[in-house]
Residue, then its C-alpha position, 0 to 999 in steps of 0.5 A: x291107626x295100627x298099633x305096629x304103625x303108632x308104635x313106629x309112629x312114636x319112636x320116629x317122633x322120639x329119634x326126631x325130637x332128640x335136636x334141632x329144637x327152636x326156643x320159645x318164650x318162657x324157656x319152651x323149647x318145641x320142633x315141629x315134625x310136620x305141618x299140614x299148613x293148616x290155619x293156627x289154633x288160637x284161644x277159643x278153638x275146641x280141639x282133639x288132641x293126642x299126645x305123649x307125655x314124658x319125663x326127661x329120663x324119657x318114662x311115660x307118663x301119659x299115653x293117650x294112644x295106650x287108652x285108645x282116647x284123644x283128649x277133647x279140650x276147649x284152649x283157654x287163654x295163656x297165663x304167661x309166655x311158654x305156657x301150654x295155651x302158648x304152646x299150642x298157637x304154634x299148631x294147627x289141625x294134622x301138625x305133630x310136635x314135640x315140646x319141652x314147657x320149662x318146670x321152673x317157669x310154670x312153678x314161678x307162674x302158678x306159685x306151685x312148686x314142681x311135683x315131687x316125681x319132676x323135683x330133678x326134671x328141667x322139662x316136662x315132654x310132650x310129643x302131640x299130634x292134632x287131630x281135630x280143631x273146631x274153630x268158630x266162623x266169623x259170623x257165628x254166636x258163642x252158643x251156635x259155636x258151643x252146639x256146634x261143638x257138642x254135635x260134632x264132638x257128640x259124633x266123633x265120641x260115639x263113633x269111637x264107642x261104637x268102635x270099641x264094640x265092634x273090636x271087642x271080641x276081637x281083642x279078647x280072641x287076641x289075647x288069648x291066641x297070644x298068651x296061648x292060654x287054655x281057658x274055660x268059659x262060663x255061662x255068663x261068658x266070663x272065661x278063665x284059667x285057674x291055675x291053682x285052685x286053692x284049699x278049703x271052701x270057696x267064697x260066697x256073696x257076703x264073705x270078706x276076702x282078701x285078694x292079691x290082683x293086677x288088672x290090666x287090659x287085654x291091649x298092649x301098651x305103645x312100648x310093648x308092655x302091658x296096659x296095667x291099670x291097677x294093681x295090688x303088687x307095689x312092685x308092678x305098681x312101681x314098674x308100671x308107674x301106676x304107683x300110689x304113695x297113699x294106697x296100701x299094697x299087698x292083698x286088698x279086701x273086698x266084700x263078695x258081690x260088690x265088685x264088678x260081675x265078672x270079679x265077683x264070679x270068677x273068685x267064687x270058684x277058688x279056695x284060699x290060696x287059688x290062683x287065676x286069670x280071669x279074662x272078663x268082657x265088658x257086659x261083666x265089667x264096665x260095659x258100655x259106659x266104661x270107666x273114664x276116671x280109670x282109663x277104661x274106655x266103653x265096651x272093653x274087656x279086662x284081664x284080671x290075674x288073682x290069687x285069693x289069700x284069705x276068706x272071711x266069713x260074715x260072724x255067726x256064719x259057720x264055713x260052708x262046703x264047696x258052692x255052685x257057681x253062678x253068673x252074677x247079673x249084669x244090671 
């Protein structure tokens, strides 16, 4: 699906969902945007699934179009009455629907009281869309089921990666023709645009350094704004709703030469205070496993904008001259 047409795509269900919802048990409330007719999901069934989640005063908080990643999932049996397995016997395969899970309901049932950022929300909104579900034949055993499943899911997941690979390039010419940035490329591919260059000599592999730094991808988040997956700023960290109560914002340290390759080379052409944006391909960055735990899928490319605050030199170790840039290897 076009990013133009996922974008129209979740504002139409958005405009869609705001009346005209039926009332399920457990207080849920759910509508229906379309039916492909298609035979219910039931407990058991391994399903692909899109989705949208939001608060009620409509802020994402999970986007699976932004991580270009559907969620694969095995539907367990409900807990209680509205519960989200509940909720899904409702659809079946290619059905799209928004529906509220009632927050008191689910602190009542699993003895958690509601998270603190939902503390004022009634409604925890989900605008899904069911890609795929994997249901067992009648006659077929669990484990021909489960191998079944593994093949099927095993494809479909390489096929994604192998989707990722072949748009990579493509997203890193994009973003650069569309934020008209002049950069330069080293020999290792990693390409940059320094801003300001900084003062002094410039970091080698060893040295502590402190950086300030936003990470984000070189695609746009569904509403426009950019895919930020990490960030040193609390106040983009805030905007983003990549906030962490328990990290500390502000420069970070980091040792030279344990980052990602790309990271690593990119800040050894800068002096304190230099600032840049390093676009950083996935042979320099997560390659072709990516980094699921932080939203970064295979072979995708990074954008880092950094700004070096401080060099630190190992003790006993006397401030060099300015150094030889060289591509850091890939292992």
């Amino acid at each position: 699906m076009k990013k133009s047409l996922v974008i129209l795509f979740a504002a139409t269900l958005g405009l869609a969902a705001c009346n005209n919802y039926e009332k399920g048990p457990g207080g849920l409330m759910y509508k229906i945007h379309h039916s492909a007719g298609k035979e219910k999901i039931k407990e058991g069934d391994i399903i692909k699934l899109n989705f949208i989640q939001k608060n009620e005063k409509d802020s994402i908080m999970a986007n699976t179009y932004d991580m270009e990643q559907p969620q694969v999932f095995p539907v367990g049996k409900k807990m209680y009455a509205g519960d989200m397995n509940d909720v899904l016997y409702l659809f079946g395969e290619g059905d799209s629907a928004t529906f509220k899970l009632n927050l008191d309901t689910m602190a009542k049932y699993s003895g958690t009281p509601k998270p603190e950022q939902l503390k004022n929300d009634k409604y925890l909104v989900f605008t899904v869309k069911v890609e795929k579900v994997l249901k067992k034949g009648a006659n077929e055993t669990d484990s021909a089921f489960q191998e079944k499943a593994k093949d099927f899911f095993m494809k479909d997941y390489q096929a994604a990666i192998d989707k990722h690979k072949a748009s990579e390039a493509g997203k890193i010419k994009k973003y650069i023709a569309d934020n008209k940035l002049k950069v330069q490329t080293t020999a290792s591919g990693l390409q940059y645009v320094i801003t300001t260059p900084g003062t002094g000599p410039k970091p080698v592999v060893g040295d502590t350094i402190m950086v300030n730094y936003t990470g984000k991808l070189t695609t746009k988040k569904t509403d426009g704004k950019d895919n930020i997956f990490d960030t040193s700023d609390i106040k983009i960290a805030k905007e983003s709703g990549k906030f962490n109560p328990a990290a500390q914002y502000g420069p970070r340290e980091f040792t030279l030469g344990r980052a990602i390759p790309g990271f690593d080379e990119g800040l050894q052409m800068l002096g304190k205070g230099g600032k840049a944006t390093f676009i950083i391909p996935s042979k320099l960055a997560y390659g072709e496993n990516g980094m699921p735990q932080g939203g970064i899928n295979p072979y995708t490319p990074l954008v880092f904008e950094v700004e070096l605050t401080d060099i630190k030199k190992p003790t006993g170790t006397p401030a060099s001259g300015a150094n030889t840039v060289t591509a850091t290897p890939v292992q």
